[in-house]
C-alpha positions as CSV (number, residue, x, y, z in Angstrom):
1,X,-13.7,5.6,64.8
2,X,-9.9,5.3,64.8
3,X,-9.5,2.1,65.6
4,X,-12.5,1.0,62.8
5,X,-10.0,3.0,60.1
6,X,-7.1,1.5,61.4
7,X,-8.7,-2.0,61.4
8,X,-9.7,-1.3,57.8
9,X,-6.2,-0.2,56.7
10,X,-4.6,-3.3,58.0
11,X,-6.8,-5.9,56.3
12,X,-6.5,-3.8,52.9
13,X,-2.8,-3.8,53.4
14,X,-2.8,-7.4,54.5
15,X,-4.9,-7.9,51.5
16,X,-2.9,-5.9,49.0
17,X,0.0,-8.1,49.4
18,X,-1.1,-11.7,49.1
19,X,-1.6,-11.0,44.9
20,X,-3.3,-14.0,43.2
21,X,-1.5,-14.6,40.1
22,X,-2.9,-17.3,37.9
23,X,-0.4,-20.2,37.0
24,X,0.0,-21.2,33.3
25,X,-2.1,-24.1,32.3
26,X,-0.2,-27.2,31.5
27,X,-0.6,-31.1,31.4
28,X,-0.4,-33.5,33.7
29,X,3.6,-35.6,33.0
30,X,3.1,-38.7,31.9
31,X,5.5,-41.2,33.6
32,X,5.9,-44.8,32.4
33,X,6.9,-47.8,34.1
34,X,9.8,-49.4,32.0
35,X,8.5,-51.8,29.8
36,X,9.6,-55.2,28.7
37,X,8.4,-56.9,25.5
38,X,6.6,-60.1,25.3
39,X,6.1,-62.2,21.5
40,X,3.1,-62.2,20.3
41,X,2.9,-65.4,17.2
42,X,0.4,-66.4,15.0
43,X,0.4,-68.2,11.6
44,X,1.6,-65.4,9.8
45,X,3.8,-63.2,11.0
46,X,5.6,-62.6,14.8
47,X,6.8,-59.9,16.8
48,X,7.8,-58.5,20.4
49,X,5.2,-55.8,21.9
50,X,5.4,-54.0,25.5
51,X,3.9,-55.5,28.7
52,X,1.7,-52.2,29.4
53,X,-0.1,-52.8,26.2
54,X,-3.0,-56.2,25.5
55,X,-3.7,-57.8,22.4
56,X,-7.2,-58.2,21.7
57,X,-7.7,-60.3,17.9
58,X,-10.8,-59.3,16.3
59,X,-13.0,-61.8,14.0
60,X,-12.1,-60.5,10.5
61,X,-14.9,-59.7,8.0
62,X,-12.6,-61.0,5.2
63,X,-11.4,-64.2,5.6
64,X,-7.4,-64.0,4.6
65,X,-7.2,-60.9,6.2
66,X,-6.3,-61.1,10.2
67,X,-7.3,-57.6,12.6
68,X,-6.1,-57.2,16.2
69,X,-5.5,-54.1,18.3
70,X,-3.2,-53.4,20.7
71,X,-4.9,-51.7,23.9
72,X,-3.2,-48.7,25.9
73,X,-5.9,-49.6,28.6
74,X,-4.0,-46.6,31.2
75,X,-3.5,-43.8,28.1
76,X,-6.7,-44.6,27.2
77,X,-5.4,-45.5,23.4
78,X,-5.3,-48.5,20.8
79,X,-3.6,-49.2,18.1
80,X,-5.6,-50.8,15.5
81,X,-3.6,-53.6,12.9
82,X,-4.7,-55.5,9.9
83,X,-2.9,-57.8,8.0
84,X,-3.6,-58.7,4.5
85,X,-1.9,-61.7,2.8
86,X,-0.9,-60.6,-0.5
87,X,-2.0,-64.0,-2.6
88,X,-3.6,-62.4,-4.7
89,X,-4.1,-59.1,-3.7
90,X,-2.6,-56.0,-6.1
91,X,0.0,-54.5,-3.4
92,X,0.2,-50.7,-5.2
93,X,-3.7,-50.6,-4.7
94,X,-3.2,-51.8,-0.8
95,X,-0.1,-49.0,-0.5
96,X,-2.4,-46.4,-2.0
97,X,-5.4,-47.2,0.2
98,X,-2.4,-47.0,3.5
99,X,-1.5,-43.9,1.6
100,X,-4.6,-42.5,1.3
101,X,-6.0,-43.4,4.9
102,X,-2.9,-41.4,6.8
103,X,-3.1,-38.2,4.1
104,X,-6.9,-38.3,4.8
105,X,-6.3,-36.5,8.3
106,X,-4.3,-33.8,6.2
107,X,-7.4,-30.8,6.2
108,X,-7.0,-31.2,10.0
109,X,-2.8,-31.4,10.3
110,X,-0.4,-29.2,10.8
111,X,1.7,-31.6,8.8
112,X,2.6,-35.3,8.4
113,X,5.7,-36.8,8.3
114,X,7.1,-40.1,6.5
115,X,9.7,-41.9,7.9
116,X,11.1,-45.0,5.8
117,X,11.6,-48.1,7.3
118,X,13.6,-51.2,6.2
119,X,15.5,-54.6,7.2
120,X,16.5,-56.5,4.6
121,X,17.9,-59.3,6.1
122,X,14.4,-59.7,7.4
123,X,12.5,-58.5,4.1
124,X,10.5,-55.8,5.6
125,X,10.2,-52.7,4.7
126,X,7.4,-49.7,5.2
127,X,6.6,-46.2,6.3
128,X,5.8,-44.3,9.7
129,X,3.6,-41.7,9.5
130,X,3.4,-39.0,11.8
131,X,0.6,-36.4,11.4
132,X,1.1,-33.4,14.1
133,X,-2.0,-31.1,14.9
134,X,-5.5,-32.4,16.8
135,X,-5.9,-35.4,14.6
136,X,-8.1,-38.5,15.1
137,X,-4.8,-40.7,14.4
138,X,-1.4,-39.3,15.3
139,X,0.6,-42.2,13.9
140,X,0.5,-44.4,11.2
141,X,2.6,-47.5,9.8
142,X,2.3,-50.1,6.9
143,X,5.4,-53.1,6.7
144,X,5.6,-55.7,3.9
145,X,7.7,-57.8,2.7
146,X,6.4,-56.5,-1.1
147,X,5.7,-60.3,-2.2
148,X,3.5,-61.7,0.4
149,X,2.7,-60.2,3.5
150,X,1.4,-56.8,4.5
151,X,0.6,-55.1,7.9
152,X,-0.5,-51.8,8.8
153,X,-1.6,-49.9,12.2
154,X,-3.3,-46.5,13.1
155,X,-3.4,-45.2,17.0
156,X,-6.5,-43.9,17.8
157,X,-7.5,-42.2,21.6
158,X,-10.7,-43.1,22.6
159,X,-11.7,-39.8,23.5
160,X,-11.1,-36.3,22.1
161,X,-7.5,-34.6,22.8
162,X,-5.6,-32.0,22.3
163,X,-2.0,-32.9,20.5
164,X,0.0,-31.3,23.1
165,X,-1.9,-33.1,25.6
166,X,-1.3,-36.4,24.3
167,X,2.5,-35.9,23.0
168,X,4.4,-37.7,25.4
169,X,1.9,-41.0,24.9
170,X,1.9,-40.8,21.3
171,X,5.9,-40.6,21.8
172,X,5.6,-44.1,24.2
173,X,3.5,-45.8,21.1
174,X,5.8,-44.6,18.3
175,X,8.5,-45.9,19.8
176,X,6.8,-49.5,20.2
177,X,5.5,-49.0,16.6
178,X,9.3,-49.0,15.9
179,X,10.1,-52.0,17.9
180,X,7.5,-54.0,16.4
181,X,8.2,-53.2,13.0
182,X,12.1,-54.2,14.1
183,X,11.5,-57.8,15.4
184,X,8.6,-58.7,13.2
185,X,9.0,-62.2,11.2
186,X,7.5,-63.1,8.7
187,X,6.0,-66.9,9.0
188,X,4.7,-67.5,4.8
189,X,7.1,-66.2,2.1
């Protein structure tokens, strides 16, 4: 009977000090491989996009108007572009529909951001917007040269994510939304 009480009291002690004490929850880092950036030319326009990313051109509904994404096949993310020609399109009503598409996520942010963008020795100018929270499109961008040429972009995930979850990527694609927007050309004026 002893030795059945003093078994007992050893596994409860043995027991007592091996505590299980839950870890935090966190995300999974998200490392990428350095990038270089490859041209990417059409008719229109040109400009230099990362090697992690593939351009897939889409047939456009609209004639003039040219679509294309560019496909983060490994964050599982693509950024969808359209260019518009502005021959003889009203650019104010094509701001205020890029306007109008990034302040539509606005009953689900926690806030969006603008940031101007401009290079006027190579006539573009535009707009990054950057809507935090759980939104279906965390960044969005519109560059024209005001007189003839228009582009805009919106990354979407493919699946449902959590902001914090998906911050460092949406960092990654920000800052190639940035390099595009610095070493696009312009091919019509």
């Amino acid at each position: 009977m002893r030795s059945g009480i003093l078994c007992l009291f050893i596994v409860l002690a043995l027991l007592s000090c091996n505590e299980y004490t839950p870890k935090p929850k966190g995300y999974q880092r998200v490392m990428r491989q350095p990038v270089e950036y490859i041209e990417f030319s059409n008719t229109e326009f040109s400009f230099l996009y990362p090697n992690d990313a593939c351009i897939e051109s889409l047939i456009s509904e609209t004639k003039p108007e040219i679509w294309f994404s560019l496909h983060y096949k490994q964050y599982n993310a693509t950024l969808h572009c359209t260019y518009i020609p502005l021959l003889n399109q009203d650019l104010n009503k094509i701001l205020d529909d890029s306007y109008r598409l990034a302040y539509s996520h606005v009953s689900m942010a926690q806030g969006i951001s603008q940031a101007q963008f401009s290079d006027s020795l190579r006539h573009t100018f535009g707009i990054i917007y950057d809507i935090q929270g759980s939104v279906a499109s965390p960044v969005q961008f519109y560059i024209t040269d005001n007189t003839s040429n228009f582009l805009r972009g919106s990354l979407y995930f493919d699946q449902t994510a959590k902001a914090d979850s998906i911050a460092q990527v949406v960092s990654f694609v920000r800052n190639d939304i940035v390099h595009i927007m610095e070493s696009l050309e312009w091919k019509r004026r």
